[in-house]
TIZA-627861 format. One line per 3 residues: number of its first residue (from 1); their letters; for each residue z, x, y of C-alpha. Coordinates in pm, whole numbers. Each point is the difference from the previous one (the first is absolute). Example, Ala and Ser with C-alpha at 12.3 -4.5 7.8 and 13.67 -1.06 7.14 Angstrom:
<sites>
1> AS> 780:1230:-450; -66:137:344
</sites>
This chain:
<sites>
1> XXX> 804:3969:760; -337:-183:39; -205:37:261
4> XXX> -271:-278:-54; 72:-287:-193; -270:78:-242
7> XXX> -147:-213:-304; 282:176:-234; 277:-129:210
10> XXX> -120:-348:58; -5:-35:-369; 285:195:-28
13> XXX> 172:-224:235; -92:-377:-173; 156:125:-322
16> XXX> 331:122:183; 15:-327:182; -14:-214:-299
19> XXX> 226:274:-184; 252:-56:292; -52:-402:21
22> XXX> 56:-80:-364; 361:250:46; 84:-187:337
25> XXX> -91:-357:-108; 345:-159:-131; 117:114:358
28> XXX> -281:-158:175; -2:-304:-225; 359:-26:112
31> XXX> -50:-37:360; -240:-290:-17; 166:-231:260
34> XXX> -249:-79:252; 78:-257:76; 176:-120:-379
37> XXX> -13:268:-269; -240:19:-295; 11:329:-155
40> XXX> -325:80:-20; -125:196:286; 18:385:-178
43> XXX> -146:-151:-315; -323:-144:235; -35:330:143
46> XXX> 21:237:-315; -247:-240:-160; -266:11:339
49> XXX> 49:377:-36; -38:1:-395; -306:-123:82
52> XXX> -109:226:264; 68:327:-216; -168:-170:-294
55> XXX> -346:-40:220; 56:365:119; 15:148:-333
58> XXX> -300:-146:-99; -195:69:323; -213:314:31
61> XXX> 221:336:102; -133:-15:375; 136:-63:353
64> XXX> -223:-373:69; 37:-140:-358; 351:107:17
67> XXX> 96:-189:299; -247:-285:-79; 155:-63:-315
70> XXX> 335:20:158; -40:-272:235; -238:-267:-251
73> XXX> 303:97:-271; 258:-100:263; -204:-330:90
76> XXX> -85:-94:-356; 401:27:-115; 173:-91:301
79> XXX> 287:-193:-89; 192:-243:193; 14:-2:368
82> XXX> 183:362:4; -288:149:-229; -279:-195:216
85> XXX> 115:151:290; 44:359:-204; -395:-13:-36
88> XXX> -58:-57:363; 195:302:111; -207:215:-300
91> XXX> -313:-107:108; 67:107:382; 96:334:-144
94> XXX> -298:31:-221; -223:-72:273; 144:257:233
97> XXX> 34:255:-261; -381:-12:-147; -143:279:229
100> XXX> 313:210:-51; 338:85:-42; 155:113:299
103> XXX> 313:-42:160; -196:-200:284; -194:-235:-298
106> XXX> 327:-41:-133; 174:-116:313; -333:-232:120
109> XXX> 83:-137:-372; 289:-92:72; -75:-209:280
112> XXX> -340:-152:-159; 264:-119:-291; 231:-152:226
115> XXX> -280:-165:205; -107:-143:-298; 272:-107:-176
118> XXX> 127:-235:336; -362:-99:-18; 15:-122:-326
121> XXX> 329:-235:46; -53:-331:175; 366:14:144
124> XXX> 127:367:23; 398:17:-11; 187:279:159
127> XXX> 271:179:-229; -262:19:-239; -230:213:-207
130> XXX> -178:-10:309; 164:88:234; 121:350:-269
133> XXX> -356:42:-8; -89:-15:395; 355:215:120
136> XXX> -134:274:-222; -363:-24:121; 102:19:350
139> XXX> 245:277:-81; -271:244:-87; -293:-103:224
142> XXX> 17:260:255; 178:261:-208; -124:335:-7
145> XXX> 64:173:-343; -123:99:-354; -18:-294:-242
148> XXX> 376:104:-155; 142:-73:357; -229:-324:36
151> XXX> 123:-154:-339; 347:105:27; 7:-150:334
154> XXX> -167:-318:-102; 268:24:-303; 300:15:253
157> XXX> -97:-274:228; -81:-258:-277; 386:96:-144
160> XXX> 91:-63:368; -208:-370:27; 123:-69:-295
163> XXX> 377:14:60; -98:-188:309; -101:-314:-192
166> XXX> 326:-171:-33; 1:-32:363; -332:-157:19
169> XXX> -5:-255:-240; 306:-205:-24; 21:-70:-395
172> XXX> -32:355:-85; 327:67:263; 222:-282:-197
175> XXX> -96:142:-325; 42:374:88; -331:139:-92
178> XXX> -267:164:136; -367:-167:-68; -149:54:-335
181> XXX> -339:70:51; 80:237:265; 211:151:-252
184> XXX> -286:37:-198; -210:178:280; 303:233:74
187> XXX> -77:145:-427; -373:48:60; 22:209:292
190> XXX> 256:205:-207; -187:15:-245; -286:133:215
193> XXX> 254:253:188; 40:129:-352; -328:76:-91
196> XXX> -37:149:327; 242:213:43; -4:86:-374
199> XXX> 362:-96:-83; 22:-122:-359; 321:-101:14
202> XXX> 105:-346:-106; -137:-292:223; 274:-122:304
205> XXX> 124:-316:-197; 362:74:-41; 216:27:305
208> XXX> -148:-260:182; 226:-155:356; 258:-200:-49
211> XXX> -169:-285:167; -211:24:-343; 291:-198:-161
214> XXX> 17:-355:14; 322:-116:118; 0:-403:-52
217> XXX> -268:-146:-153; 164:-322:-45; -183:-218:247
220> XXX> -389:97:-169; -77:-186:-230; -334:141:-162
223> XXX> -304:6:66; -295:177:179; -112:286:205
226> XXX> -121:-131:281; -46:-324:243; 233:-299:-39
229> XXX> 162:-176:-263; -259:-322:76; -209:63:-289
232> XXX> 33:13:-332; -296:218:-160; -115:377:106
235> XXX> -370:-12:-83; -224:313:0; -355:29:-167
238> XXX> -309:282:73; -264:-160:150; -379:131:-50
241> XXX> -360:-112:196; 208:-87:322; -118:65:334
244> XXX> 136:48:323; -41:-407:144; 125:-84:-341
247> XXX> 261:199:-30; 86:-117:399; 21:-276:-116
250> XXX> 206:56:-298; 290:44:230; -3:-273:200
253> XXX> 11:-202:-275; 301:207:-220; 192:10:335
256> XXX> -8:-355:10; 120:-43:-308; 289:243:-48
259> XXX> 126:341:138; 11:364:-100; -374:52:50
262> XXX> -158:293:-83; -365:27:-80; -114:366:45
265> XXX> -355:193:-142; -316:-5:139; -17:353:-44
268> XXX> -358:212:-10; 130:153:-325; 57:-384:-151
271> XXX> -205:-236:153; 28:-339:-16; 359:40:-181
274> XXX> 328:-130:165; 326:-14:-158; 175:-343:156
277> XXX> 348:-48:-46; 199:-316:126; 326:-267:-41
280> XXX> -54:-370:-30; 53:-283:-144; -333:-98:-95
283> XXX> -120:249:-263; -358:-160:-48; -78:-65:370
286> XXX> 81:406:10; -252:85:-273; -213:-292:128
289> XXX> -51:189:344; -45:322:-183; -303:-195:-233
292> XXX> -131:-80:368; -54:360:139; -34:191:-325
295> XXX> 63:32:-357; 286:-2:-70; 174:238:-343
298> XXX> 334:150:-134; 192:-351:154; 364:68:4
301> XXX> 275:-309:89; 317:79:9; 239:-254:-5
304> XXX> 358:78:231; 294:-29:-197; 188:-240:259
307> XXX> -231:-264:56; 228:-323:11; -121:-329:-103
310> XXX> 17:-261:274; 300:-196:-2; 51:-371:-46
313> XXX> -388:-4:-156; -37:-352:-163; -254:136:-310
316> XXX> 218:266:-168; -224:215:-311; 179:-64:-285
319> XXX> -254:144:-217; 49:396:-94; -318:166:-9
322> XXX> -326:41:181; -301:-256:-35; -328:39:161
325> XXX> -182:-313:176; -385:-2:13; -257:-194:203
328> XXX> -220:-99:-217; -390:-201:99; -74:-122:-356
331> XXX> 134:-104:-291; -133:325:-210; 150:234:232
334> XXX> 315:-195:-20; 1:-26:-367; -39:432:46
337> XXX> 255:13:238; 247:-177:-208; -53:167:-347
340> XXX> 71:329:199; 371:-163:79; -70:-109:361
343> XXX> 111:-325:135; -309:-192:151; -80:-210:333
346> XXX> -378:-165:22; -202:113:263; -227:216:126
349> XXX> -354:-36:263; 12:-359:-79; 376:-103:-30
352> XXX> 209:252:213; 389:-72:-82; 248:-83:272
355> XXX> 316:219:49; 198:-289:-146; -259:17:-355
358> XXX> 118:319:-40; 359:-43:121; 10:-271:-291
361> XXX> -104:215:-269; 180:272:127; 361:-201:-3
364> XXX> -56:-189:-264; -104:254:-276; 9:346:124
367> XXX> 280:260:-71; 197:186:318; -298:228:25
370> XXX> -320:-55:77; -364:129:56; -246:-218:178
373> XXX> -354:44:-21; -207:-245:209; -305:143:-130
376> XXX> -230:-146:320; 41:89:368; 44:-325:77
379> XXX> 304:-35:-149; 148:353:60; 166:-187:344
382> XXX> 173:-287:-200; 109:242:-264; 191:233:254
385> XXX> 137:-295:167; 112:-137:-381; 174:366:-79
388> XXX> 157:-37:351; 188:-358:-53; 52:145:-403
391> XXX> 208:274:149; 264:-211:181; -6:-188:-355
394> XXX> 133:361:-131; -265:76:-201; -214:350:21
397> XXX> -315:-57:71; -287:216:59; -349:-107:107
400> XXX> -318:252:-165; -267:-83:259; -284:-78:-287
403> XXX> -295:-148:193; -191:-105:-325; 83:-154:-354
406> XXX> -107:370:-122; 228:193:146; 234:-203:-101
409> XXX> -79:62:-375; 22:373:86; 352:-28:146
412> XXX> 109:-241:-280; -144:251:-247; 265:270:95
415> XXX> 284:-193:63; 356:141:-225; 295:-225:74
418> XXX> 200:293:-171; -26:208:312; 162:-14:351
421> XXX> -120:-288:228; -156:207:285; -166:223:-290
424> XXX> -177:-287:-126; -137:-110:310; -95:331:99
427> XXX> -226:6:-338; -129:-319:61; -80:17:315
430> XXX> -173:353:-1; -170:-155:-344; -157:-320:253
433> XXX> -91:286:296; -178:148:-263; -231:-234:-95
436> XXX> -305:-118:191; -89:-320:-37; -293:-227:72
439> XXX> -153:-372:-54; -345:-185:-39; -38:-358:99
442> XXX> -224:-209:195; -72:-83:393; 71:-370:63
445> XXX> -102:29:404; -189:240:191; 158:268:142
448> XXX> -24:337:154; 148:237:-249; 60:423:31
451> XXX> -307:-7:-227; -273:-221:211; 3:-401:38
454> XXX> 77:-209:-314; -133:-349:-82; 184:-238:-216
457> XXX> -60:43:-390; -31:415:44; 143:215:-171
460> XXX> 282:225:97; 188:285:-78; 312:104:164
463> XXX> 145:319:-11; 359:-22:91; -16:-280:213
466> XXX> -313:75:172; -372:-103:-72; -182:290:-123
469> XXX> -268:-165:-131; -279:-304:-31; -176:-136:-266
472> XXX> -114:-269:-217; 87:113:-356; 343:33:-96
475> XXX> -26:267:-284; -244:148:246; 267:17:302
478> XXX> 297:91:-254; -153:305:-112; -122:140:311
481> XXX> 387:-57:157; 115:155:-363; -188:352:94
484> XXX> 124:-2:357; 336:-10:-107; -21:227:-258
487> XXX> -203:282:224; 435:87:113; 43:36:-393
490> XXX> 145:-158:-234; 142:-38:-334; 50:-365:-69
493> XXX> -205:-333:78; 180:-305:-47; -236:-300:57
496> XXX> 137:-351:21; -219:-330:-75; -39:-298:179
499> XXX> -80:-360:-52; -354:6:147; -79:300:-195
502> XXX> -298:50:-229; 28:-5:-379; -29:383:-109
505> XXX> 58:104:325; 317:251:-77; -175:119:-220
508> XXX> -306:107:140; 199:145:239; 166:190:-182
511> XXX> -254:146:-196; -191:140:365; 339:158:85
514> XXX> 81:141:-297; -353:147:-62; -27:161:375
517> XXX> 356:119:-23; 50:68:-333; 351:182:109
520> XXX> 143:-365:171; 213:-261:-237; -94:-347:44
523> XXX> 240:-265:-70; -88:-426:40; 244:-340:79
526> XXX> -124:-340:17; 169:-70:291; -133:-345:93
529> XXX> 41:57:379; -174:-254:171; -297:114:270
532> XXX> 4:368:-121; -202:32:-326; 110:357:29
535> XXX> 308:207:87; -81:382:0; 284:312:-27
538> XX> -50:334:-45; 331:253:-51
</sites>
């Protein structure tokens, strides 16, 4: 029997769980009904912990690197809403238990895990892995005993909350379950009574209450976690360089725009990093938001199985197969655009399409699914409202928020219509978030500007939207922008021509970059945008 839980037995402890997960997650899968079954619960949280034991085996052998790497593991493999949530209540833990392992740091973790974890859910539901995780917190706050009496305890009352959540939440009642992810709980705190109390017997998975057993699951018909059947998509990304107000922000917009929100990090051991997970309908106004407070990487879209196609819709697809439409501002880009397969509409600064433009090209030549890249933030609006009329038509459309003709290139560049829908997007979009992007053309008023006042006929480069900079040579101003973007890194420039560009521009370009960063590919279009003699990327 333990007496502390030391830096042995936390370790000790991550590999039982996920030992104990990967044996218990058929059963968990199988009680997936909240509030329409779709199997997938267990397999979320054995991957989150897969992921947690993998950054503790390769953190140094002591108690704060330990626990750090425990919770940033958790956080950067979190998994569905159930996994999301499973990284909350790790991180509360690991904060308690970093000055020491006591039965009274183990019980104050408890509670800082279940704080967190309601904290982290924009609508917390009762019957829950919640409410598993607060019964057993409260169970043990005031209890006086060694750490084998604390953990059993905690072990007894989340078996107890658990076989309480039929009664809480209706769906799980009809279907004669008990919640899944509170399921899951129930198998990490035996797996941490075992390593406690030193019992090496085989983990509790066999045996399990009746009310385990699903007695009619004839009225679910597929297909998430969590929230309502409104939405069609689960969408979850990491999201880097985000700040609080951004991050604030974040989640008034996501909550508009679907349910099951979770967005949780902020932690000192991973600053900056959040893990947001969500259900919609919009994929790219999701990954738009995320572009907004952060950076966002590792996109996942997940596509529910019983999304039904609006009845009585007048444009039916009748084309099998998935076709991507690009925005394009000149006729080189366009001529790019559609050697790389993808189905073009004119626009751009100067000609921004109407939802009906795109609706046109959409119905009259694309196949039932469908990527849209507006590649301008003008036109990111009339694009979602496009994919929005496109869906009553049937089709599957999903909208990659690209803000520039660049990223657009970049998310073209990885497209595979051999893989799942949602898997593609997920690549393309992550493959546009990933790319910074910037342009050089010319003041035609006077106007005050993030960089000082501009007069017509300057110079200026923008740097994701914004004026960064004035000037009055182009090559001059191009450059310049070039080495601010690429002072985040880099690996590829991409750089775009325009009409009103110089002869030999590109390629005097090309030659600075290339000799002051010899390690950077550079890559050049003849776009023929009009009013940008220059578009800038850098991946």
């Amino acid at each position: 029997m333990l007496e502390v839980l030391d830096t042995g037995a936390l370790r000790a402890w991550c590999a039982a769980a996920r030992t104990d997960l990967a044996a218990a997650r058929d059963e968990i899968d199988g009680l997936n009904v909240f509030p329409v079954p779709d199997g997938d619960t267990g397999t979320n949280l054995l991957l989150t912990m897969e992921s947690v034991e993998q950054a503790v085996r390769a953190a140094p052998a002591d108690r704060t690197a330990t626990l750090r790497a425990m919770a940033h593991g958790a956080l950067m493999g979190a998994r569905g809403n159930s996994g999301v949530i499973l990284s909350q209540l790790l991180r509360g833990l690991a904060e308690a238990l970093e000055a020491d392992g006591s039965p009274a740091a183990v019980r104050a973790g408890l509670a800082r895990a279940a704080e967190l974890a309601y904290g982290a859910v924009a609508q917390p539901v009762e019957g829950t892995l919640l409410t598993v995780a607060r019964e057993c917190a409260e169970a043990v706050a005031t209890l006086e005993g060694d750490l084998g009496e604390v953990v059993r305890t905690a072990r007894e009352a989340a078996a107890a909350s658990l076989a309480r959540t039929p009664d809480l939440l209706p769906a799980l009642g009809a279907a004669g379950v008990v919640d899944a992810g509170g399921r899951g709980l129930c198998v990490l705190l035996g797996a941490l009574e075992r390593v406690v109390t030193g019992d090496g017997g085989a983990p509790a998975v066999a045996g399990v209450p009746e009310v385990l057993v699903p007695r009619d699951r004839s009225g679910l018909a597929a297909a998430r976690e969590a929230g309502t059947d409104d939405y069609a998509y689960e969408v979850q990304y990491l999201l880097r360089d985000a700040g609080a107000d951004g991050v604030a922000r974040l989640q008034e917009v996501l909550a508009a725009l679907g349910d099951s929100l979770v967005v949780v990090g902020g932690a000192p051991a991973s600053p900056g990093l959040y893990n947001v997970h969500v259900h919609v309908n919009d994929v790219g106004a999701a990954v738009e938001a995320g572009l907004d407070a952060g950076r966002p990487f590792r996109i996942t879209v997940t596509r529910f199985v019983d999304q039904v196609e609006a009845a009585g819709a007048r444009h039916r697809p009748t084309r099998p197969g998935r076709s991507v439409v690009v925005v394009a501002p000149g006729p080189g880009l366009a001529a790019l655009f559609r050697d790389a397969g993808a189905l073009v509409v004119d626009g751009g600064p100067t000609r921004n399409p109407s939802t009906a433009d795109l609706l046109q090209t959409l119905r009259d030549h694309a196949a039932s699914e469908v990527v849209l890249l507006p590649n301008d933030a003008a036109v990111l609006a009339v694009a979602s409202a496009a994919a929005a009329v496109a869906r009553d038509d049937g089709f599957s459309v999903a909208v990659v928020p690209t803000r520039s003709s660049v990223q657009g290139l970049a998310a073209l560049a990885v497209t595979d219509a051999g893989r799942p829908f949602e898997d593609d997007v997920a690549a393309m979009a992550e493959a546009a978030g990933s790319t910074r992007y910037g342009e050089v053309t010319r003041a035609v008023r006077q106007a005050v500007t993030m960089a000082g006042i501009c007069r017509p006929g300057d110079v200026l480069g923008l740097l994701e939207g914004d004026v960064v900079l004035i000037g009055s040579d182009v090559e001059a101003v191009a450059l310049e922008l070039l080495d601010r973007m690429l002072g985040g890194g880099g690996e590829l420039v991409t750089v775009v021509t325009g009409d009103e560009v110089a002869p030999g521009a590109a390629e005097r370009l090309c030659a600075r970059v290339e000799h002051d960063h010899p390690a950077v590919e550079v890559v050049t279009y003849h776009g023929a945008q009009p009013s940008y003699p220059l578009l800038l990327g850098v991946e």
